[in-house]
C-alpha positions in Angstrom: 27.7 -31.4 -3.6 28.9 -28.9 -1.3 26.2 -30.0 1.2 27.2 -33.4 1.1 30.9 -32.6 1.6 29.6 -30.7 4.8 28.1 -33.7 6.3 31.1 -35.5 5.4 33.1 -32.9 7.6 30.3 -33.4 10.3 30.9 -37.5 10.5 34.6 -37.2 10.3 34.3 -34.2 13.1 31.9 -36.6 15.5 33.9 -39.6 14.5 37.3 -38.1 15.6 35.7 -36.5 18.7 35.0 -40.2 19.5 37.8 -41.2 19.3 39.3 -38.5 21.5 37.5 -39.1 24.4 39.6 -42.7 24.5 42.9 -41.6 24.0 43.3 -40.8 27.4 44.8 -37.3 27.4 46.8 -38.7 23.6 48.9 -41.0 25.8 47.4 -43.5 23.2 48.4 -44.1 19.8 45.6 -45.8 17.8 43.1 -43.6 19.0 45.3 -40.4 19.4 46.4 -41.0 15.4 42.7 -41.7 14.7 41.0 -38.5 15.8 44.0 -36.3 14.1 43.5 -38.0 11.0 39.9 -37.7 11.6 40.5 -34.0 12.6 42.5 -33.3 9.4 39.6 -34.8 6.9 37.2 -33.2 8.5 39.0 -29.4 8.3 39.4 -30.8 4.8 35.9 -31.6 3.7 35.0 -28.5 5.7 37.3 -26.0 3.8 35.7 -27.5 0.3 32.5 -26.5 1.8 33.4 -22.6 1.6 34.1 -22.1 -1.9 30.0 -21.6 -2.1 28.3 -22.3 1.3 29.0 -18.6 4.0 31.6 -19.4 6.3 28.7 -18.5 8.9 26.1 -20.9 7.8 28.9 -23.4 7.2 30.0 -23.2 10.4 26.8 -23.3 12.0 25.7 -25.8 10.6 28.6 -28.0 11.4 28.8 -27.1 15.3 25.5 -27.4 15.5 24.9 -31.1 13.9 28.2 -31.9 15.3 26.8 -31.2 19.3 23.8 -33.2 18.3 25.9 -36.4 16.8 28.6 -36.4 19.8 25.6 -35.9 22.2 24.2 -39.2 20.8 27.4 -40.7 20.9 27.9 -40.1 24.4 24.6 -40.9 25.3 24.8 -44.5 23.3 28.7 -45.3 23.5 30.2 -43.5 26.5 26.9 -44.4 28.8 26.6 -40.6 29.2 23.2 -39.2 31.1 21.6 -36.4 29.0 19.0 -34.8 31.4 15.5 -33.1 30.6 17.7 -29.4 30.8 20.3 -31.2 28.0 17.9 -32.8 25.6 16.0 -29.4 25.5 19.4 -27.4 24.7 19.8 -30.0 22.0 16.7 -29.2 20.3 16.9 -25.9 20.4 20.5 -26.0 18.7 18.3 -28.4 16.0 15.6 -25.6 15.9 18.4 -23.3 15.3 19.9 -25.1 12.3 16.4 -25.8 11.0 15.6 -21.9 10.9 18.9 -21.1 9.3 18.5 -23.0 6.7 15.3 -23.0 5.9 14.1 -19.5 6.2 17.4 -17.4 6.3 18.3 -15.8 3.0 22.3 -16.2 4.3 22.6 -20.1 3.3 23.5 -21.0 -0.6 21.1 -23.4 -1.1 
């Protein structure tokens, strides 16, 4: 369960980053209120993740899937260019999540 209440954290994370990028420095309210409440659900779902998941692996996990989704998200919804440099960073933040969890001894699995 705690796994799932990570990715939870993750979408309300990419979802509120999203919504940032339109608030136009929060002089916005719909989408300024959005990505705080977004924000605040996913610190939430995020904390419930710790009582058995390290804060390390937790954490990695979550920044890295989070720079995957928002990369997407800019790529797809923002019209943002991700070069051959970019995509390869990408990946290797994937590979990096990948080895943690499936061959480090740190995660709770």
């Amino acid at each position: 369960m705690n796994w799932l209440y990570l990715a939870a954290a993750i979408l309300c994370e990419v979802f509120a980053t999203s919504a940032m990028k339109t608030t136009e420095g929060f002089t916005r309210l719909g989408p300024s209120i959005i990505t705080i409440l977004g924000y605040a659900v996913a610190f939430y779902f995020l904390s419930l993740t710790l009582r058995t998941i390290p804060i390390g692996v937790a954490y990695a996990v979550w920044s890295g899937a989070g720079i995957v989704l928002i990369s997407l998200v800019g790529w797809l919804a923002f019209g943002q260019k991700l070069d051959a440099p970019a995509i390869a960073g990408v990946g290797l933040i994937v590979a990096g999540v990948v080895v943690l969890n499936l061959f480090s001894k740190a995660g709770a699995h």
